[in-house]
mmJSON file of the N, C-alpha and C atoms, coordinates in Angstrom:
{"data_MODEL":{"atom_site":{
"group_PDB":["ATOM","ATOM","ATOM","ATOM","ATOM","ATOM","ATOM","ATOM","ATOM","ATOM","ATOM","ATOM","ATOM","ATOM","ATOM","ATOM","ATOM","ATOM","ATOM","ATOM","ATOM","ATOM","ATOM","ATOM","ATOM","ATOM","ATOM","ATOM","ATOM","ATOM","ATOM","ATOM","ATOM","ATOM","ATOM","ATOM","ATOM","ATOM","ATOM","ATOM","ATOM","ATOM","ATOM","ATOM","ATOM","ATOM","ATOM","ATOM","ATOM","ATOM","ATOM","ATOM","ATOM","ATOM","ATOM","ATOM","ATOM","ATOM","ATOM","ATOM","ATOM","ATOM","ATOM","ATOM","ATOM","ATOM","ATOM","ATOM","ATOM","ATOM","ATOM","ATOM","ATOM","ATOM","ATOM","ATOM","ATOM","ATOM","ATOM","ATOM","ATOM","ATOM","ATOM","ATOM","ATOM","ATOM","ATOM","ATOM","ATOM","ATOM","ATOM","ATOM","ATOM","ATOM","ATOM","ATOM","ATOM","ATOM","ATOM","ATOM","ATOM","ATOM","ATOM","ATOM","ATOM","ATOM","ATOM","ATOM","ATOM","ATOM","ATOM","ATOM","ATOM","ATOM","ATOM","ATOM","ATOM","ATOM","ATOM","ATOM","ATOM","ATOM","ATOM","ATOM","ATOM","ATOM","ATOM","ATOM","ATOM","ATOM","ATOM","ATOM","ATOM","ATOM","ATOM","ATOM","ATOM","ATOM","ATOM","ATOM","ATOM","ATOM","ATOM","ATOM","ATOM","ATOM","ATOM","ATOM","ATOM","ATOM","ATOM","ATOM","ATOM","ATOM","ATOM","ATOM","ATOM","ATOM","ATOM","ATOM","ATOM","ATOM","ATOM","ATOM","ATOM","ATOM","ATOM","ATOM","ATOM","ATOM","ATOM","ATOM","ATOM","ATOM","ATOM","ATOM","ATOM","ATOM","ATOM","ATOM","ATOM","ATOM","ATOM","ATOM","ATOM","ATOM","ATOM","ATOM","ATOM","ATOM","ATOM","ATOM","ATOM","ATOM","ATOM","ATOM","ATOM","ATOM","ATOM","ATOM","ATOM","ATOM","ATOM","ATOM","ATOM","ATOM","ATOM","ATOM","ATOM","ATOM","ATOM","ATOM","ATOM","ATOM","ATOM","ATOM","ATOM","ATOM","ATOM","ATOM","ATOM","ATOM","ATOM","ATOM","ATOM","ATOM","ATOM","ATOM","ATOM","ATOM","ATOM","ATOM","ATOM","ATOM","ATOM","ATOM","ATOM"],
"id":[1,2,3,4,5,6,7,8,9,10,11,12,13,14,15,16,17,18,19,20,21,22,23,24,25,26,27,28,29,30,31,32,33,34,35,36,37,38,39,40,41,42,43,44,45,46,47,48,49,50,51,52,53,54,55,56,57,58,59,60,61,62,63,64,65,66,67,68,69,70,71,72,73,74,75,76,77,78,79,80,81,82,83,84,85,86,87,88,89,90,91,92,93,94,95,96,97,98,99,100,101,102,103,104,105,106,107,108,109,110,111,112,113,114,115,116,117,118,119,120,121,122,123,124,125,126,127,128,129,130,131,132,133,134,135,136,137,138,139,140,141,142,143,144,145,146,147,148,149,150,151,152,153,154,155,156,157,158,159,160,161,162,163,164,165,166,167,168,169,170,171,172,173,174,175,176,177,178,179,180,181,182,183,184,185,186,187,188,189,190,191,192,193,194,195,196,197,198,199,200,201,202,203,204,205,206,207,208,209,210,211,212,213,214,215,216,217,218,219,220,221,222,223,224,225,226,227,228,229,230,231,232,233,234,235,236,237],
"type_symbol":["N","C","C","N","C","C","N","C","C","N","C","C","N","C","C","N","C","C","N","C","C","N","C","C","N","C","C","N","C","C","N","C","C","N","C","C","N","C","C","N","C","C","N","C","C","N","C","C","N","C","C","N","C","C","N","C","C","N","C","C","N","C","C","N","C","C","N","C","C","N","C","C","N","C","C","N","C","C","N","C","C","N","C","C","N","C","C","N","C","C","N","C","C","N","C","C","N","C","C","N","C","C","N","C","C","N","C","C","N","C","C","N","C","C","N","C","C","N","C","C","N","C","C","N","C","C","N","C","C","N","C","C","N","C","C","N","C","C","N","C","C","N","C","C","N","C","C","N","C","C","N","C","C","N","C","C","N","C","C","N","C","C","N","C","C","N","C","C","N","C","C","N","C","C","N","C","C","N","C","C","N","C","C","N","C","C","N","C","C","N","C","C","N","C","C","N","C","C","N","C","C","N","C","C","N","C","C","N","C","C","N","C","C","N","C","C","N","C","C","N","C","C","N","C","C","N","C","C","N","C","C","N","C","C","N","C","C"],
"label_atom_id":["N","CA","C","N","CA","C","N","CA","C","N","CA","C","N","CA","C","N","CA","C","N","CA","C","N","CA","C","N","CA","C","N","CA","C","N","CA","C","N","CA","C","N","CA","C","N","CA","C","N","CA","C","N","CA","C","N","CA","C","N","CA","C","N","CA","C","N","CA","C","N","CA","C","N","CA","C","N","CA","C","N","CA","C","N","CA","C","N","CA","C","N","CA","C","N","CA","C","N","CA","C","N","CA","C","N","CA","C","N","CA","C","N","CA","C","N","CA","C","N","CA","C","N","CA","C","N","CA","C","N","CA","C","N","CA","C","N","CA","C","N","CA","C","N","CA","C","N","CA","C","N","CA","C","N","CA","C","N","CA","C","N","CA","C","N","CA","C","N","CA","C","N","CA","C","N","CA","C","N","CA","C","N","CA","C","N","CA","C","N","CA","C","N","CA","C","N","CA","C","N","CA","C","N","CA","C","N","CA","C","N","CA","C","N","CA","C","N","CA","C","N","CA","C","N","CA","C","N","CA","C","N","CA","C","N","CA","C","N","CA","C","N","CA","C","N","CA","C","N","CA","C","N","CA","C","N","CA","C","N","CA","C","N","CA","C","N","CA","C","N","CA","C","N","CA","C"],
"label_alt_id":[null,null,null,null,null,null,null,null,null,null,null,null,null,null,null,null,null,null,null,null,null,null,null,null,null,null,null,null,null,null,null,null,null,null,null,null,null,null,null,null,null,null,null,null,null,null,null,null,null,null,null,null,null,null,null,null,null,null,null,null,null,null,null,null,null,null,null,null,null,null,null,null,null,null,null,null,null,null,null,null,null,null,null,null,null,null,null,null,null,null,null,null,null,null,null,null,null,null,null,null,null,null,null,null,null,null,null,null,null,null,null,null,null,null,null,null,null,null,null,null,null,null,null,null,null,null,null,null,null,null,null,null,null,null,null,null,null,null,null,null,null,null,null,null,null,null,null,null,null,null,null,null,null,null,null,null,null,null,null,null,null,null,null,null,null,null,null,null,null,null,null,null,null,null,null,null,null,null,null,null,null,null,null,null,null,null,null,null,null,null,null,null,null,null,null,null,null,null,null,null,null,null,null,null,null,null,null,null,null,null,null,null,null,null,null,null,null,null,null,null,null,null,null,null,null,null,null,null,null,null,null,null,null,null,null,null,null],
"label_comp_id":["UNK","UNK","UNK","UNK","UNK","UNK","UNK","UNK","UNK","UNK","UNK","UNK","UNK","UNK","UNK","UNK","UNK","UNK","UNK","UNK","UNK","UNK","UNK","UNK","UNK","UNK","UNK","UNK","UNK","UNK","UNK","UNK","UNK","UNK","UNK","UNK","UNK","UNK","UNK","UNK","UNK","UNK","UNK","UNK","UNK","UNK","UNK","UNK","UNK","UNK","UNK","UNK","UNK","UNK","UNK","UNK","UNK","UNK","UNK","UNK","UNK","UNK","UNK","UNK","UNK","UNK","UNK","UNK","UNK","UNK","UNK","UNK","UNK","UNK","UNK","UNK","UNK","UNK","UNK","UNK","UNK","UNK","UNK","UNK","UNK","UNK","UNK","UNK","UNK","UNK","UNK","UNK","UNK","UNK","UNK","UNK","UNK","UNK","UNK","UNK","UNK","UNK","UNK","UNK","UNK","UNK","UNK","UNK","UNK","UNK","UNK","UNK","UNK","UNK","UNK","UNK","UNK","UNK","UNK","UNK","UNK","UNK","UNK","UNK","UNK","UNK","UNK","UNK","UNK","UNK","UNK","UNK","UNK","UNK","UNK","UNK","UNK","UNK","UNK","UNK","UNK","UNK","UNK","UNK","UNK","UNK","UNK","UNK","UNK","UNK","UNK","UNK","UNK","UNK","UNK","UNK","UNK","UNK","UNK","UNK","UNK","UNK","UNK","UNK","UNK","UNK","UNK","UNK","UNK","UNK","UNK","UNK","UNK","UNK","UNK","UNK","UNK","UNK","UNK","UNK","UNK","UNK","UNK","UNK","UNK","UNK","UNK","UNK","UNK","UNK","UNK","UNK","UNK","UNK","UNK","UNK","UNK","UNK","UNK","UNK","UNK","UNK","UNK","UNK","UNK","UNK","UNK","UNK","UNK","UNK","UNK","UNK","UNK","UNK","UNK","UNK","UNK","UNK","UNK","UNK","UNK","UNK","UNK","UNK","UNK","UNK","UNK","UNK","UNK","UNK","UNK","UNK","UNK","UNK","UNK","UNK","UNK"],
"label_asym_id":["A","A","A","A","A","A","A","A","A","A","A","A","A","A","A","A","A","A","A","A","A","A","A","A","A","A","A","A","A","A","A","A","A","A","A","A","A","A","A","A","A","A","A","A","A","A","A","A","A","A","A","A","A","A","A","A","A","A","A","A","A","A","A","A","A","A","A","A","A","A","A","A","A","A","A","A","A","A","A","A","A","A","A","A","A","A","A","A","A","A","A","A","A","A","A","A","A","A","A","A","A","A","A","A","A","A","A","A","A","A","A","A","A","A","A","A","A","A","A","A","A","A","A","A","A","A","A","A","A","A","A","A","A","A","A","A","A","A","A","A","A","A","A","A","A","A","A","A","A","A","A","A","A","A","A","A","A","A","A","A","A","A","A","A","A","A","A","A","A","A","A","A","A","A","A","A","A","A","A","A","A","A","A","A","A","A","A","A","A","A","A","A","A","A","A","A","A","A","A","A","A","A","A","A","A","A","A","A","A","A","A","A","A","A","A","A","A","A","A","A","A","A","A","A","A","A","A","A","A","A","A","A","A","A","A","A","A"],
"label_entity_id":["1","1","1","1","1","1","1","1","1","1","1","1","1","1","1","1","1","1","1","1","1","1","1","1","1","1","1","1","1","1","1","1","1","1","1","1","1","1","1","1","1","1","1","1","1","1","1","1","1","1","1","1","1","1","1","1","1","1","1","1","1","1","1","1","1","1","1","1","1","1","1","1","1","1","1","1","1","1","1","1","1","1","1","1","1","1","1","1","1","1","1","1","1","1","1","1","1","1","1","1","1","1","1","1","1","1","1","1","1","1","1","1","1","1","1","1","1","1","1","1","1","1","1","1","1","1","1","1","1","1","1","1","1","1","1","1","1","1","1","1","1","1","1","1","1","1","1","1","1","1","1","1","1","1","1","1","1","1","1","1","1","1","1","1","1","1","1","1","1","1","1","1","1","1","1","1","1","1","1","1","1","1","1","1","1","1","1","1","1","1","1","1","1","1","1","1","1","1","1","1","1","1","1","1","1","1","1","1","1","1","1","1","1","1","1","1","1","1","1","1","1","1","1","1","1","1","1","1","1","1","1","1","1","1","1","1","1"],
"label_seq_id":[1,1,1,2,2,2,3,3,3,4,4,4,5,5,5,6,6,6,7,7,7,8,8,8,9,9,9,10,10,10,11,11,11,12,12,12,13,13,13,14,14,14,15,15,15,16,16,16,17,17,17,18,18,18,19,19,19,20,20,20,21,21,21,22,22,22,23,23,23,24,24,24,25,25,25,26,26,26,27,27,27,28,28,28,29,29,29,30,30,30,31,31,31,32,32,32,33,33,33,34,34,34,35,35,35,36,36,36,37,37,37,38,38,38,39,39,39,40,40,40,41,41,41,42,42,42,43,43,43,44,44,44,45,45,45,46,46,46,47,47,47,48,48,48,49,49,49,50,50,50,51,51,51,52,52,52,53,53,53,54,54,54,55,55,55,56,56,56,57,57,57,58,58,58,59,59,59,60,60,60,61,61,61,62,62,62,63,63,63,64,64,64,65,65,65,66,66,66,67,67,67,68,68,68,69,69,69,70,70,70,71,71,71,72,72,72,73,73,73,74,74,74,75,75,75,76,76,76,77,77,77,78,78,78,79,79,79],
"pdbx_PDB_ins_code":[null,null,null,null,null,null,null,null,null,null,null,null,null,null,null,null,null,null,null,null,null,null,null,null,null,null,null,null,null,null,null,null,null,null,null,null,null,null,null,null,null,null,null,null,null,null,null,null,null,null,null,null,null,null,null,null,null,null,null,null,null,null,null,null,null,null,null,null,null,null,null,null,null,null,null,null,null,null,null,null,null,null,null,null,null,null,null,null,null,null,null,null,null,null,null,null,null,null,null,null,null,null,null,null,null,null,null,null,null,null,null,null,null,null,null,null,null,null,null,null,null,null,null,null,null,null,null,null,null,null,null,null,null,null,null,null,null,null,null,null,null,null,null,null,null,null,null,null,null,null,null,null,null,null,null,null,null,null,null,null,null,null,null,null,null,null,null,null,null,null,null,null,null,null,null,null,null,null,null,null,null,null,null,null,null,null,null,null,null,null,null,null,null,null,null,null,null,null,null,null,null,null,null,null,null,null,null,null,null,null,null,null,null,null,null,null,null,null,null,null,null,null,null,null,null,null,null,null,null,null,null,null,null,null,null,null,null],
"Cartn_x":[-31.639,-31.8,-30.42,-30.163,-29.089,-29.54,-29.445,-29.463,-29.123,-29.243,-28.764,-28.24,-28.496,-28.01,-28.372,-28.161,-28.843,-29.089,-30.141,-30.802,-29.721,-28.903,-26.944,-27.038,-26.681,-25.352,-26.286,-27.27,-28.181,-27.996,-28.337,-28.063,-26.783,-25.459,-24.56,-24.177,-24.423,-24.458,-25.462,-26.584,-27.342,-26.589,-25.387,-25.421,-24.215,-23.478,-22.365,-22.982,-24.07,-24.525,-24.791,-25.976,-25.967,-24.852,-23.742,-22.858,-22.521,-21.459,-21.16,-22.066,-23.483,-23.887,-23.99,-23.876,-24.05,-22.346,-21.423,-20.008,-19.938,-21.065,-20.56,-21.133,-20.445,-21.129,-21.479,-22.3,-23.066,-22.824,-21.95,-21.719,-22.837,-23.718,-25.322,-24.857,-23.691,-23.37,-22.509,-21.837,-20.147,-19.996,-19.126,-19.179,-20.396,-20.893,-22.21,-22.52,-22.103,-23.01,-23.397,-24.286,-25.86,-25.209,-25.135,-24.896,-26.37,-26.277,-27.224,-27.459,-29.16,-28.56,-29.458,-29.409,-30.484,-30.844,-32.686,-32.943,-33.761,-32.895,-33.372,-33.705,-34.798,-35.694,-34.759,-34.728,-34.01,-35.244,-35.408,-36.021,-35.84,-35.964,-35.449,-35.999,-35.758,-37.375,-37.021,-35.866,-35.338,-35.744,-36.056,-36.117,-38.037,-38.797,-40.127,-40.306,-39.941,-40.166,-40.882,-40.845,-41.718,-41.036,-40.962,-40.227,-41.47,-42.377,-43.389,-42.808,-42.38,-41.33,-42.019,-44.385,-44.811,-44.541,-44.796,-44.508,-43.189,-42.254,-40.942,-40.51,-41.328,-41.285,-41.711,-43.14,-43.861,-43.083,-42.646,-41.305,-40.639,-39.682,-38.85,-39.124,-40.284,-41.167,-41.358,-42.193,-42.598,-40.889,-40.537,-38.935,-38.419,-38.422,-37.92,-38.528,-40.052,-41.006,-40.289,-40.257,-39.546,-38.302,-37.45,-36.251,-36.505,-37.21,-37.277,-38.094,-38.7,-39.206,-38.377,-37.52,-36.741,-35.353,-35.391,-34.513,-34.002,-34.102,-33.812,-32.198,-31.478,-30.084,-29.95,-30.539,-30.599,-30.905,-30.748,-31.067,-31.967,-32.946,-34.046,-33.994,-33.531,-33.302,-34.539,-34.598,-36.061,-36.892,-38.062,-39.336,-38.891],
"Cartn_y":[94.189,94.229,94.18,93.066,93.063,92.793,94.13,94.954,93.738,92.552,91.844,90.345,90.25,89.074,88.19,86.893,85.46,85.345,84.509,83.823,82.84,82.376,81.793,83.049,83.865,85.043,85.964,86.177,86.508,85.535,84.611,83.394,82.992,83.495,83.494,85.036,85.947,87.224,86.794,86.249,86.424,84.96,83.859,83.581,83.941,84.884,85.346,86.167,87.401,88.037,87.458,86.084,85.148,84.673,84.24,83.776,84.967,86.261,87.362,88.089,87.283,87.771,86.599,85.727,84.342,84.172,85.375,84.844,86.401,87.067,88.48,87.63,88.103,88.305,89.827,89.98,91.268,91.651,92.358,92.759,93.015,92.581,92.738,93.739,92.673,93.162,92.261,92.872,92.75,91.373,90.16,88.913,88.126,89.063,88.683,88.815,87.948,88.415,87.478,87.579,87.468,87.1,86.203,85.53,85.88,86.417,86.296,85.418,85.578,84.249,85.338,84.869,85.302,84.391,84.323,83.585,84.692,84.14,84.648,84.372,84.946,84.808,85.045,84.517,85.443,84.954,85.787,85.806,86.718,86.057,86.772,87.389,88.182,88.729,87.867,87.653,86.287,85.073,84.347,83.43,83.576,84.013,84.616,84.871,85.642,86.355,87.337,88.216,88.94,90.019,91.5,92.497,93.133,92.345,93.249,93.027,94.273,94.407,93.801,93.717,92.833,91.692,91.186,90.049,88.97,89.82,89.473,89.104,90.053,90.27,89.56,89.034,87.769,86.571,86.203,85.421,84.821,86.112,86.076,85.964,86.648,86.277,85.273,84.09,82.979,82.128,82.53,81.574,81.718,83.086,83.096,82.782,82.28,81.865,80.576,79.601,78.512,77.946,78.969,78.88,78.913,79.614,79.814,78.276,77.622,76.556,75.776,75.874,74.509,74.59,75.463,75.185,76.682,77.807,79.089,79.261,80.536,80.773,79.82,80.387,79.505,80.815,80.058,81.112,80.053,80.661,79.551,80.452,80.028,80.19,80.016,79.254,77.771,77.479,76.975,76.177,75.02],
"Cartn_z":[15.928,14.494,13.861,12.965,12.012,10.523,10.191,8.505,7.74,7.543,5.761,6.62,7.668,8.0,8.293,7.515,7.709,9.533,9.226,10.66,11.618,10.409,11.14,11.667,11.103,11.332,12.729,12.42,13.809,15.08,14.678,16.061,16.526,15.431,15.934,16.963,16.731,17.479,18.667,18.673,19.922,20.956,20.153,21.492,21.903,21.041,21.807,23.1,22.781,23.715,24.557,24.514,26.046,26.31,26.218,26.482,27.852,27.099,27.809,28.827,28.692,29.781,30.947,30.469,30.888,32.037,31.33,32.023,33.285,33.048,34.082,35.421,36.507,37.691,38.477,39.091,39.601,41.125,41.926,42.959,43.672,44.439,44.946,46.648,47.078,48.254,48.7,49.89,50.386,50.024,49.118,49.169,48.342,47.947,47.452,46.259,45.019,43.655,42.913,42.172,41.196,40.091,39.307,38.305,36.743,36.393,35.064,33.755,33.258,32.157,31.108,30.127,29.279,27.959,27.764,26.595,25.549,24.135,22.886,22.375,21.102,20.112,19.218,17.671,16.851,15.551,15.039,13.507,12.441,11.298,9.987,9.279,7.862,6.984,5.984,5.721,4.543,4.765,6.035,6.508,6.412,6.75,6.767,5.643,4.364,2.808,3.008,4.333,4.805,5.27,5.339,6.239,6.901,7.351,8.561,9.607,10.228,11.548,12.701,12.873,13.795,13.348,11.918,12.097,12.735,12.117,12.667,14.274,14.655,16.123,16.893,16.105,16.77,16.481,15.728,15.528,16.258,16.886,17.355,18.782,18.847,20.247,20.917,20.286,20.363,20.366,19.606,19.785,21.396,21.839,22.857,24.55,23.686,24.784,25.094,23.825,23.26,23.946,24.569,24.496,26.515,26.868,28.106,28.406,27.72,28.558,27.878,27.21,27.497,28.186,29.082,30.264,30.307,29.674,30.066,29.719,29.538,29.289,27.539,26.425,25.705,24.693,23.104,21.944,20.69,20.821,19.866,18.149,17.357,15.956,14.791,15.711,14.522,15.401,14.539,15.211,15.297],
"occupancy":[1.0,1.0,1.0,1.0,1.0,1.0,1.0,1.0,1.0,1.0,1.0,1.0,1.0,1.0,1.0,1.0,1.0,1.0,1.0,1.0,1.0,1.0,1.0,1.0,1.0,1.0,1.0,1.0,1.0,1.0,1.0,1.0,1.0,1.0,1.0,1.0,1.0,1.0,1.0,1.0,1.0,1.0,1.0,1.0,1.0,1.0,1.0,1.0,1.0,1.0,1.0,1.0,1.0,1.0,1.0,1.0,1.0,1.0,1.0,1.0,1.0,1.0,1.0,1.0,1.0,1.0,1.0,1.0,1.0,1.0,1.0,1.0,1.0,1.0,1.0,1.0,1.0,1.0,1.0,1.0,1.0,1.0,1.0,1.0,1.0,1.0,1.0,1.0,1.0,1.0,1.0,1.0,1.0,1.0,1.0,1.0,1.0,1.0,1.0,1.0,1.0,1.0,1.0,1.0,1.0,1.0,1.0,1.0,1.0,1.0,1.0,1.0,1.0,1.0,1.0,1.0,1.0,1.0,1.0,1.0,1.0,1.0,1.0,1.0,1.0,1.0,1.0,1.0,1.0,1.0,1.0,1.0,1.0,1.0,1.0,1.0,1.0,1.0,1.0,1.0,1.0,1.0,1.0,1.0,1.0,1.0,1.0,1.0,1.0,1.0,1.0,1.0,1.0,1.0,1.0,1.0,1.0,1.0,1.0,1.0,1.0,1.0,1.0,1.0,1.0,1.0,1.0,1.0,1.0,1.0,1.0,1.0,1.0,1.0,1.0,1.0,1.0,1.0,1.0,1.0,1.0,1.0,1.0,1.0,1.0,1.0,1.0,1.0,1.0,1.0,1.0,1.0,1.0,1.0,1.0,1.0,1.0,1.0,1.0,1.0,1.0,1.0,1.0,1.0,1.0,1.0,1.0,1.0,1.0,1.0,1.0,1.0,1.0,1.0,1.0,1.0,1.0,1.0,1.0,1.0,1.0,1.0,1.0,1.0,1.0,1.0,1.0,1.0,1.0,1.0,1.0,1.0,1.0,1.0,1.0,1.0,1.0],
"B_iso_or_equiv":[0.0,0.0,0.0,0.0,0.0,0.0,0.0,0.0,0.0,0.0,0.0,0.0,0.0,0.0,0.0,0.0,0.0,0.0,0.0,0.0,0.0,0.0,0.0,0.0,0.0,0.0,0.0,0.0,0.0,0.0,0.0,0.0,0.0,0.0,0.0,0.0,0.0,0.0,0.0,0.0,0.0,0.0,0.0,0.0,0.0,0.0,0.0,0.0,0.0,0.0,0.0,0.0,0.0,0.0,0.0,0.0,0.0,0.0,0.0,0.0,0.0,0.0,0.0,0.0,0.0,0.0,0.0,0.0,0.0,0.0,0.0,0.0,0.0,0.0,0.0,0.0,0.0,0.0,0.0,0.0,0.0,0.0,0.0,0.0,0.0,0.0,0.0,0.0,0.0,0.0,0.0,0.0,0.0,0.0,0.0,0.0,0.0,0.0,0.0,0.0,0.0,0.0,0.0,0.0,0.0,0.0,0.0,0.0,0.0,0.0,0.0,0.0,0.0,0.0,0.0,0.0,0.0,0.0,0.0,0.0,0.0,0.0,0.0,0.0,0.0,0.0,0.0,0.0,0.0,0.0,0.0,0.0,0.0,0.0,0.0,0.0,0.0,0.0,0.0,0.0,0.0,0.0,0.0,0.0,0.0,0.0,0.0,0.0,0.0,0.0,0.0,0.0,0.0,0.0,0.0,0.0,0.0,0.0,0.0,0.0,0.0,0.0,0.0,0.0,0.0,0.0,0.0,0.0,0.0,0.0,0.0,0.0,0.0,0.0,0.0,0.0,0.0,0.0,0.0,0.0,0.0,0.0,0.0,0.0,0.0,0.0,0.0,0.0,0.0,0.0,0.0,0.0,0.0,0.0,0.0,0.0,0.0,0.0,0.0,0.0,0.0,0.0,0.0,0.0,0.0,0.0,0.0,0.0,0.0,0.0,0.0,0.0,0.0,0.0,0.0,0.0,0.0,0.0,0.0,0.0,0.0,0.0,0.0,0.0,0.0,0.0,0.0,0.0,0.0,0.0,0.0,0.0,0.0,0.0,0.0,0.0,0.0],
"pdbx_formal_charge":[null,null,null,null,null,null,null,null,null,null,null,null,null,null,null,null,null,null,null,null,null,null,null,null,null,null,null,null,null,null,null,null,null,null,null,null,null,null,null,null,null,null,null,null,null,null,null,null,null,null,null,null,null,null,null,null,null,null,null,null,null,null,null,null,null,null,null,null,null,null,null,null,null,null,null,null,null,null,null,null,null,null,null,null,null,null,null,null,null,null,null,null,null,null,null,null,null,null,null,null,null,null,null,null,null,null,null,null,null,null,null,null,null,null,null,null,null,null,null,null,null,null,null,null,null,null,null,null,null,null,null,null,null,null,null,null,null,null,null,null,null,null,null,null,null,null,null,null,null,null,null,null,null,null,null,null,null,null,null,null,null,null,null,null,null,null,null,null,null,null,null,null,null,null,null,null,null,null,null,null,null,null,null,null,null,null,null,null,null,null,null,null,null,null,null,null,null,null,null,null,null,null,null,null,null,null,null,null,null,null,null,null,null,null,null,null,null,null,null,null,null,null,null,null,null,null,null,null,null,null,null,null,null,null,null,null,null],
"auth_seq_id":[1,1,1,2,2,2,3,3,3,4,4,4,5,5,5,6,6,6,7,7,7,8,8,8,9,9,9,10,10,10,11,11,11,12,12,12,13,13,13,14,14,14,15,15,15,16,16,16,17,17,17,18,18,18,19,19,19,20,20,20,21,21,21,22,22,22,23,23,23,24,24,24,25,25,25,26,26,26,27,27,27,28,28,28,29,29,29,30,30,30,31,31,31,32,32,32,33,33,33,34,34,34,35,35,35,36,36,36,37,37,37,38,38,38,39,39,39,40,40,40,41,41,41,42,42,42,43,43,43,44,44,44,45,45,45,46,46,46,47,47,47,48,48,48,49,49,49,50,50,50,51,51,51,52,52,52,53,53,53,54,54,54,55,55,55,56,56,56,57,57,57,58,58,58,59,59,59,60,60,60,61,61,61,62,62,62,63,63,63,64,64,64,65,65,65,66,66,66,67,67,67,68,68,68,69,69,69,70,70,70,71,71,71,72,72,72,73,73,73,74,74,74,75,75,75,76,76,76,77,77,77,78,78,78,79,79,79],
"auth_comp_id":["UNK","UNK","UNK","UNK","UNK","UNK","UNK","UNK","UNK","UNK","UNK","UNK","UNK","UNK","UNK","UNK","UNK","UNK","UNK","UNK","UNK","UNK","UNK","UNK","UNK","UNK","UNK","UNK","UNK","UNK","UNK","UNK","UNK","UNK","UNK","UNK","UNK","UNK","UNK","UNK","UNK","UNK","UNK","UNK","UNK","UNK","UNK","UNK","UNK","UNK","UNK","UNK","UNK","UNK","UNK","UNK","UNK","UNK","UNK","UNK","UNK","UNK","UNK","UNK","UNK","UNK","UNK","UNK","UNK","UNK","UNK","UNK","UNK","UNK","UNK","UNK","UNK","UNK","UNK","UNK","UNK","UNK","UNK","UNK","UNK","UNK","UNK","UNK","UNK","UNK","UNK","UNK","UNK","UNK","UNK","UNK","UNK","UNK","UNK","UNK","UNK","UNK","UNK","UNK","UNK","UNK","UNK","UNK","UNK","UNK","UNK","UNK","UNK","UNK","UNK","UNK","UNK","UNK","UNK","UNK","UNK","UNK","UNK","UNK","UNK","UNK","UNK","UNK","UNK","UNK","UNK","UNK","UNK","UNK","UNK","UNK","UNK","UNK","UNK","UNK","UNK","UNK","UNK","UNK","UNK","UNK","UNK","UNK","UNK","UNK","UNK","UNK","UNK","UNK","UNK","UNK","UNK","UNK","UNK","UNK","UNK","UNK","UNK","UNK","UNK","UNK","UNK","UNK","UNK","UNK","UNK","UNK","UNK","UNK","UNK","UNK","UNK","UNK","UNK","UNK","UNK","UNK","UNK","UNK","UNK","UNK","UNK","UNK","UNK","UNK","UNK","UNK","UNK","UNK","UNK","UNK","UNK","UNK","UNK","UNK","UNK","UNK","UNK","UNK","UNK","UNK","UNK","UNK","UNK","UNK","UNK","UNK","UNK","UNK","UNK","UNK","UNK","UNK","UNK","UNK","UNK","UNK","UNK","UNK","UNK","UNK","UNK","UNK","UNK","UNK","UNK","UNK","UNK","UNK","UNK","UNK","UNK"],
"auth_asym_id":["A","A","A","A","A","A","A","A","A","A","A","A","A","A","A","A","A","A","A","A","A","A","A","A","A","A","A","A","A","A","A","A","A","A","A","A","A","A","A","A","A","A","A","A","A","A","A","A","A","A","A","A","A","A","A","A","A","A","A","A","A","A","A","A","A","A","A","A","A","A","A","A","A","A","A","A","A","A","A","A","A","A","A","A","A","A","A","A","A","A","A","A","A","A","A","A","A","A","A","A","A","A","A","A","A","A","A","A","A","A","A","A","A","A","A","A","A","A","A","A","A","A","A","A","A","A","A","A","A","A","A","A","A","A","A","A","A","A","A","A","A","A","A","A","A","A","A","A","A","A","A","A","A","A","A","A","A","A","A","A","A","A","A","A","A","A","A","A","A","A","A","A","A","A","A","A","A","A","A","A","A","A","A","A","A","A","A","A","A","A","A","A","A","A","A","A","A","A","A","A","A","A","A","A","A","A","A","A","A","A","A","A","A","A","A","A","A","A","A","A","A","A","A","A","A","A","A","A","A","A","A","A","A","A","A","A","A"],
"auth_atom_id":["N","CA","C","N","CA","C","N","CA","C","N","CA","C","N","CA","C","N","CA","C","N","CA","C","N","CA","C","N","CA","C","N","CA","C","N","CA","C","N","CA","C","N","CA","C","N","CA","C","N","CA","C","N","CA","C","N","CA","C","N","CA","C","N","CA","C","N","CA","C","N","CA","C","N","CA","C","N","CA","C","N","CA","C","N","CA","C","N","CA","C","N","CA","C","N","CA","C","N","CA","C","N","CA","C","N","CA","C","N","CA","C","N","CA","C","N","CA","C","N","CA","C","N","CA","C","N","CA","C","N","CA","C","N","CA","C","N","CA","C","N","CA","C","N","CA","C","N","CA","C","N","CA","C","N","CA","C","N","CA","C","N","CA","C","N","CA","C","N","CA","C","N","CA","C","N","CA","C","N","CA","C","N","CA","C","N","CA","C","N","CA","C","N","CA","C","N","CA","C","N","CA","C","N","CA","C","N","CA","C","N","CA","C","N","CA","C","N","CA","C","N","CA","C","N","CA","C","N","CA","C","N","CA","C","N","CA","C","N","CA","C","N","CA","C","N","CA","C","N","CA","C","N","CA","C","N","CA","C","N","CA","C","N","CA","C","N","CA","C","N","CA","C","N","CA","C"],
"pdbx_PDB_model_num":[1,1,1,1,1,1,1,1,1,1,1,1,1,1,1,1,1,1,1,1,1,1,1,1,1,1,1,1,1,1,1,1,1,1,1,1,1,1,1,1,1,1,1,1,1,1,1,1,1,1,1,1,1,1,1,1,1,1,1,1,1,1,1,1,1,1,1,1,1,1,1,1,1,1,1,1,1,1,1,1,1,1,1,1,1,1,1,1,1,1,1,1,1,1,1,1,1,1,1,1,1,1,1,1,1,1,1,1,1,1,1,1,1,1,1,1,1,1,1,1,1,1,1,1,1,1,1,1,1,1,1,1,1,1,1,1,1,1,1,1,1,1,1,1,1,1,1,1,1,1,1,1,1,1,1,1,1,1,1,1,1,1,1,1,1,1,1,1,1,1,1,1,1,1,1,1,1,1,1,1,1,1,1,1,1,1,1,1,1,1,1,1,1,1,1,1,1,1,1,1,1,1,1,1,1,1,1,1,1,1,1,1,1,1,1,1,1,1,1,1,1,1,1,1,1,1,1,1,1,1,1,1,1,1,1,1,1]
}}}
């Protein structure tokens, strides 16, 4: 949740977060580590004209269903 901030300014924060998670690697074992990705939903109440926190959610939901089938490690903004 970001308090007052355009659906830019959200999607710019969520792909820094995939990014930084996108650049860690994970020590699993001796020689051995796990690379991570992650895909996001982002939705607005400005963008919607709506502040129902389900609605929002479903939103942002479906975006990130969105984002995982089109190739995963990704941040879906828009329909």
């Amino acid at each position: 949740m970001l308090p007052g901030a355009t659906v830019a300014e959200a999607e710019r924060v969520a792909e820094r977060i995939r990014a930084r998670l996108n650049a860690r690697e994970i020590l699993v074992a001796q020689n051995k580590t796990l690379r991570i990705s992650g895909s996001l939903g982002v939705s607005g109440a400005k963008e919607e004209g709506n502040y129902d926190f389900e609605l929002l959610q479903s939103v942002a939901d479906g975006r990130l269903y969105r984002a995982k089938q089109s190739g995963r490690n990704r941040v879906c903004a828009h329909d």
